[in-house]
C-alpha positions in Angstrom: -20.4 -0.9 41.6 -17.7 -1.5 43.9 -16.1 -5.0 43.9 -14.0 -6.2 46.9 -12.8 -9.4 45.0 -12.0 -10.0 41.6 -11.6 -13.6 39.4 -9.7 -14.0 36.4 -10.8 -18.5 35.6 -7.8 -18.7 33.2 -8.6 -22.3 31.8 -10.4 -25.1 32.1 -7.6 -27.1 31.3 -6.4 -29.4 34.7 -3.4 -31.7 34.5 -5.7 -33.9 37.5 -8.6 -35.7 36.7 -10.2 -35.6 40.2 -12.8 -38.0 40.0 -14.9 -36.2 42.3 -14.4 -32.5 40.7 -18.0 -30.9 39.3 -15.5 -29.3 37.0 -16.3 -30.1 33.1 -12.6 -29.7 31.9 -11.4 -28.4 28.5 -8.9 -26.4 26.6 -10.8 -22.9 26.6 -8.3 -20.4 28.0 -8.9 -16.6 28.9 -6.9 -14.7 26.1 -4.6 -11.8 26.9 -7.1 -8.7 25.8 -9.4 -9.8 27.7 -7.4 -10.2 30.6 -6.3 -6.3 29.8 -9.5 -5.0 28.6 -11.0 -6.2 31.9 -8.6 -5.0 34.5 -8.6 -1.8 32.7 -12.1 -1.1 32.9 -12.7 -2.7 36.5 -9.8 -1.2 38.5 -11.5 2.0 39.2 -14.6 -0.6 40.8 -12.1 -2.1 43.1 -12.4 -1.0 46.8 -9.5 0.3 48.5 -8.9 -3.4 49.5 -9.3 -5.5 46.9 -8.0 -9.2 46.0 -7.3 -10.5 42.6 -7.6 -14.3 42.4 -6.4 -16.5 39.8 -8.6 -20.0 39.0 -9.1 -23.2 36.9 -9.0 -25.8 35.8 -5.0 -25.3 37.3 -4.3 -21.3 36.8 -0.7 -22.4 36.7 -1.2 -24.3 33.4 -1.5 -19.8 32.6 1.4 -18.9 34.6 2.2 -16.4 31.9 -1.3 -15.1 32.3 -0.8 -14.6 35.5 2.8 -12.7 35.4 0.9 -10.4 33.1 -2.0 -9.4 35.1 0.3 -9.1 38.3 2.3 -6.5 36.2 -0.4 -4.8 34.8 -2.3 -4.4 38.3 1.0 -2.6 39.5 1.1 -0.2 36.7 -2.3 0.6 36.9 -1.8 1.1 40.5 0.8 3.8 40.4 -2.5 6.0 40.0 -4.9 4.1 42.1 -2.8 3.5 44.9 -4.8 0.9 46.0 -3.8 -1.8 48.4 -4.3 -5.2 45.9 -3.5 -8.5 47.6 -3.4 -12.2 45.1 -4.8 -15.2 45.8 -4.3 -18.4 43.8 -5.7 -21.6 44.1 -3.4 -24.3 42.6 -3.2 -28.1 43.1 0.5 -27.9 43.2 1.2 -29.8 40.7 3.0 -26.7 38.8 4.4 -24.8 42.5 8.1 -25.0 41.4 11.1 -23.1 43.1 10.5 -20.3 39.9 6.2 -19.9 40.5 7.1 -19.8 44.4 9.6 -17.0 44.4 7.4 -15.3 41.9 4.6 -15.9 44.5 6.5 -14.8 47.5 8.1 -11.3 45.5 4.6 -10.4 45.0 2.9 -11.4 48.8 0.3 -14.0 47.1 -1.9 -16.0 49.1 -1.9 -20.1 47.9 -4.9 -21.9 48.5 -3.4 -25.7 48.1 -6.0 -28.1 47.1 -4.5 -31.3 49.3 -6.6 -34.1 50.4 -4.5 -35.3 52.8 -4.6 -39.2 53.3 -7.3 -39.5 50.6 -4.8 -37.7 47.9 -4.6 -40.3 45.8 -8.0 -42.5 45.9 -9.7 -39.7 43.5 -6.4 -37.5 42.6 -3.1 -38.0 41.0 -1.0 -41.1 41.6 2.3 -40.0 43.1 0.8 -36.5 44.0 0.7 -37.3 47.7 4.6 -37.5 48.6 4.9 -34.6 46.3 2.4 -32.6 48.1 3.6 -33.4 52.1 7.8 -32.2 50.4 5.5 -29.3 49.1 4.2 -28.3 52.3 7.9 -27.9 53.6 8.8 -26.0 50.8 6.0 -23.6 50.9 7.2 -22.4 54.6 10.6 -21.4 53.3 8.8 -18.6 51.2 7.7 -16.1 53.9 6.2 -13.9 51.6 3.8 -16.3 50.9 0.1 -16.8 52.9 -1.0 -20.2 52.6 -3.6 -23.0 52.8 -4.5 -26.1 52.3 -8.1 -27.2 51.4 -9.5 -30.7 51.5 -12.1 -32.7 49.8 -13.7 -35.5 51.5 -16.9 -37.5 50.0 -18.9 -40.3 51.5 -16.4 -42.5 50.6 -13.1 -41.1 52.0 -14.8 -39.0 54.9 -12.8 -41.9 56.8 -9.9 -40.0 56.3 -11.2 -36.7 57.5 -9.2 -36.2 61.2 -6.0 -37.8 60.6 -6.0 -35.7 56.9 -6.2 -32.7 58.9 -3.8 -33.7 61.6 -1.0 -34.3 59.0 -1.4 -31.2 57.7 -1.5 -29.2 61.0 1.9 -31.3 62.0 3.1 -30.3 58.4 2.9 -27.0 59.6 -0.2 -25.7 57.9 -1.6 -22.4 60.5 -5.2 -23.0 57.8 -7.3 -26.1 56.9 -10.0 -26.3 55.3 -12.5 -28.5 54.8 -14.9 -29.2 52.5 -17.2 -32.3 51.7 -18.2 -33.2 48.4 -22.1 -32.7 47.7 -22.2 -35.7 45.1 -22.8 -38.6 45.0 -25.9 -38.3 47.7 -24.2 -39.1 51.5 -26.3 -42.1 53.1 -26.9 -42.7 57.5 -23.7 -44.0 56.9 -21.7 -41.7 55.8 -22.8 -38.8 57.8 -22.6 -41.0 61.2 -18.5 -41.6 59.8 -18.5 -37.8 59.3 -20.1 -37.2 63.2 -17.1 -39.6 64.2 -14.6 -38.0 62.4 -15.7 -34.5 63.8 -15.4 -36.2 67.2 -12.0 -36.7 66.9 -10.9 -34.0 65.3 -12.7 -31.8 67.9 -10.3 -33.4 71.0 -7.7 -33.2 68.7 -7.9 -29.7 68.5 -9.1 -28.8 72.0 -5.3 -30.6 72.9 -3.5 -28.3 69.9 -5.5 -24.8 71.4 -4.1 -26.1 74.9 -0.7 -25.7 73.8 -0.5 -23.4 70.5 -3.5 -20.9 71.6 -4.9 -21.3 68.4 -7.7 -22.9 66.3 -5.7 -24.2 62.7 -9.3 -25.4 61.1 -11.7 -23.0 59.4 -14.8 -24.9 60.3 -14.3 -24.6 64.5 -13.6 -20.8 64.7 -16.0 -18.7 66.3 -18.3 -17.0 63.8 -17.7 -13.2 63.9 -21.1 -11.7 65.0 -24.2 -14.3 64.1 -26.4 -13.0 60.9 -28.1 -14.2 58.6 -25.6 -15.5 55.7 -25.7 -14.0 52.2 -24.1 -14.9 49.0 -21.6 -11.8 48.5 -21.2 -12.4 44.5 -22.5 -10.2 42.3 -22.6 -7.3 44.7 -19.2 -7.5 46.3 -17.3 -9.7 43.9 -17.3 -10.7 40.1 -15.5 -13.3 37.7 -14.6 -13.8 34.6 -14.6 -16.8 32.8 -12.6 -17.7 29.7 -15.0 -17.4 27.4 -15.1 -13.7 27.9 -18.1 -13.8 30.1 -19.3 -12.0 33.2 -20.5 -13.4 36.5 -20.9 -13.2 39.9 -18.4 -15.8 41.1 -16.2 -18.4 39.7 -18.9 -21.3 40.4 -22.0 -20.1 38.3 -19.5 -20.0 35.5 -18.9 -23.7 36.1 -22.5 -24.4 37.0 -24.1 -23.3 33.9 -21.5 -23.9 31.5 -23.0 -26.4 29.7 -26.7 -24.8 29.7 -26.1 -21.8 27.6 -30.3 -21.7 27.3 -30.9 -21.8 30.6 -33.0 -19.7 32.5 -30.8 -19.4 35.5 -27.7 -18.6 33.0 -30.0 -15.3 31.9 -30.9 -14.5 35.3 -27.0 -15.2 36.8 -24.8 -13.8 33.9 -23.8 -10.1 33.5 -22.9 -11.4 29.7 -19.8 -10.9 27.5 -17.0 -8.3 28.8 -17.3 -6.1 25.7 -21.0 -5.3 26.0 -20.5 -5.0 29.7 -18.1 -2.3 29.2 -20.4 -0.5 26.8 -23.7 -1.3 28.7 -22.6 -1.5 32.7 -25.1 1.3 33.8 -28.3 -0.8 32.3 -26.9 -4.2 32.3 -25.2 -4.3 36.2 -28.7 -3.0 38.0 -31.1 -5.7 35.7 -29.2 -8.7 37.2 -27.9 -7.7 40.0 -31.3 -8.2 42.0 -31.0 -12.1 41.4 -27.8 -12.0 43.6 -29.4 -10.6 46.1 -31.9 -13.5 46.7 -29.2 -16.1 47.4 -29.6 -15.5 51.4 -30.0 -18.2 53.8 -33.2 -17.4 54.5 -33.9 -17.4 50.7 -33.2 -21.3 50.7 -35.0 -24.2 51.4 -34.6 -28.0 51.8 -36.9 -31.0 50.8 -38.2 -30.7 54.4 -38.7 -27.1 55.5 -37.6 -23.6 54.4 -34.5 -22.5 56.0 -35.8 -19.4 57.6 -38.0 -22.0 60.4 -34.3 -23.8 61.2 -33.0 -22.8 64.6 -29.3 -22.7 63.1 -30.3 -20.2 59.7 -28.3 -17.5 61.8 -25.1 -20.3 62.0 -25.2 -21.8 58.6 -23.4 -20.6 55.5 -24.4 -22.8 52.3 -22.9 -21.7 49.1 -25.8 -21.7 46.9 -23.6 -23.3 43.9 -22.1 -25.8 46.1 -25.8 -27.2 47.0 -27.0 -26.6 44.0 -24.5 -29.8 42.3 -26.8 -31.9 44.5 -29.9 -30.7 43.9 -29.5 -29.2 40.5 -31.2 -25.9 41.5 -29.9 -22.5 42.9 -31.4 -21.8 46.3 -32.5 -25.4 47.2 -30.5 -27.7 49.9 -30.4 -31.3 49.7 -30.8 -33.1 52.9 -27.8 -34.4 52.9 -26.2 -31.0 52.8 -28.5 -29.9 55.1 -27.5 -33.1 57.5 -23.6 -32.3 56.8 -24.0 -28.6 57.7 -25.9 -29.6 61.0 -23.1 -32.0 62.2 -20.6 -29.6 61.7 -22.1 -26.7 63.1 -22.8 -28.6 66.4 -19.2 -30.1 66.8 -17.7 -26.6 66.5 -20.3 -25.2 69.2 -19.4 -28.6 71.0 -15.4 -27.2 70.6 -16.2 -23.6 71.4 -18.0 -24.4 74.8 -15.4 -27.0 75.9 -12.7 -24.5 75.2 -14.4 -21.8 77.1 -14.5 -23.9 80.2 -11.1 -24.8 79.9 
């Protein structure tokens, strides 16, 4: 076992209702031997390199969870001497002058969860001027790495270019974008997404012109084309506030409320205590179900994705299109669709930047 990434899901518990969240909220939080037992046990797993995130619900509803692991990690690490970075991934909501210096002493990366012009049609009322004064106050922090992701659904997808130009003129160097699997995206909606892409791609070629740089995720180059493969499980691991042991953050979510599940037995590495007893028998029997989530593993309604020409190109998390179809491997066509349009705007971007 070696594990390059490491998530503690502190709570549940969200102080935003996102209407469009696959969440299932509650009041479960990850207790403090737990926390200990588990950093204790793993750290000798971590690589060299390793990052220790910190999820919800909102992780900063468990701030003092989080001061606690950050000093434990360094104590640990006076014998380890390994280089551990922090991520956290916040709505803001919590990001005061206090969590920010904290943040900034200890070199975290922020993942901001920002919708940009659709803030407030599925989030918080109010959060949006908040957020954009947020933004500002992030940059005076320079110990701190940060991003901003955004949702967009069929609905708000409208939104989608002049959300991410706000938040490139508000200074953000990262944007991410991702679009909501549910409900099902109609012609539509996925001819407003082409449109939006379209825009955002000139934008952008404009930006590179004069920045030499590329601030959205989804039009970088790829480095080196292969076949995509879920790394959780082999490369990273998460646990859940319930004490339990998977492979990333979102099977936790997924099966949550299926403890009888099939998929729960074949995706769960089980409760921290036994793991720590039983690692040796327990990591190698489930391990092997990890290492079928591949592209070329998954299918859609139509075809399996090994006969697409873009299976080399595409990157589905399995979880993420398993929320539309409601099983883990299979792509619904919309996602498939969404995937597609993306994919050729960026090689669209990439071709019209080479020639200048």
């Amino acid at each position: 076992m070696e594990f390059s990434s490491f998530t503690f899901i502190l709570t549940y518990d969200c102080d935003f209702h996102c209407s469009y969240c696959y969440q299932k909220k509650g009041k479960e939080y990850l207790d403090d031997i737990s926390l200990k037992k588990s950093l204790d046990f793993f750290f000798p797993y971590f690589s060299s390199d390793c990052h220790i995130n910190f999820y919800g619900g909102e992780p900063l509803l468990a701030f003092d969870r989080i001061q606690e692991a950050v000093e434990q990690v360094h104590d640990i690490n006076r014998t380890h001497q390994k280089n551990i970075g922090f991520s956290l991934t916040t709505n803001g909501s919590r990001l005061d002058e206090n969590v920010l210096a904290f943040c900034d002493r200890h070199r975290f990366e922020v993942l901001l969860s920002f919708d940009g012009l659709a803030q407030e049609v599925y989030r918080k009322k109010g959060s949006f001027e908040q957020l954009v004064k947020l933004l500002k106050k992030i940059q005076e922090f320079p110990g701190i790495e940060f991003e901003t992701n955004s949702v967009f659904t069929c609905e708000t997808v409208g939104y989608l270019a002049e959300s991410a130009r706000l938040l490139i003129e508000s200074g953000v160097h990262d944007v991410d974008i991702s679009l909501s699997t549910l409900p099902p995206w109609d012609e539509s909606s996925l001819n407003r997404l082409k449109e939006q892409f379209s825009v955002l791609r000139v934008y952008l070629l404009d930006y590179h012109k004069k920045n030499k740089h590329i601030p959205v995720a989804a039009f970088r180059e790829s480095p080196g084309k292969k076949v995509f493969g879920c790394s959780a499980g082999r490369d990273r691991m998460a646990l859940s506030p319930e004490g339990k042991l998977w492979g990333c953050c979102f099977f936790a979510d997924f099966y949550r409320d299926t403890p009888e599940s099939e998929g729960r037995f074949r995706f769960c590495f089980g409760d921290l205590e036994d793991f720590i007893k039983n690692h040796k028998r327990i990591y190698p029997q489930v391990l092997p179900h990890y290492d079928l989530l591949r592209m070329d593993h998954f299918s859609t309604p139509q075809e399996l994705c090994m006969m697409c020409p873009y299976v080399k190109d595409c990157a589905v998390c399995p979880l993420d299109a398993a929320m539309g179809s409601s099983v883990v491997g299979v792509i619904p066509s919309w996602v498939c669709r969404m995937n597609k349009i993306t994919l050729e705007q960026k090689f669209l971007f990439l071709e019209e930047l080479e020639k200048g």
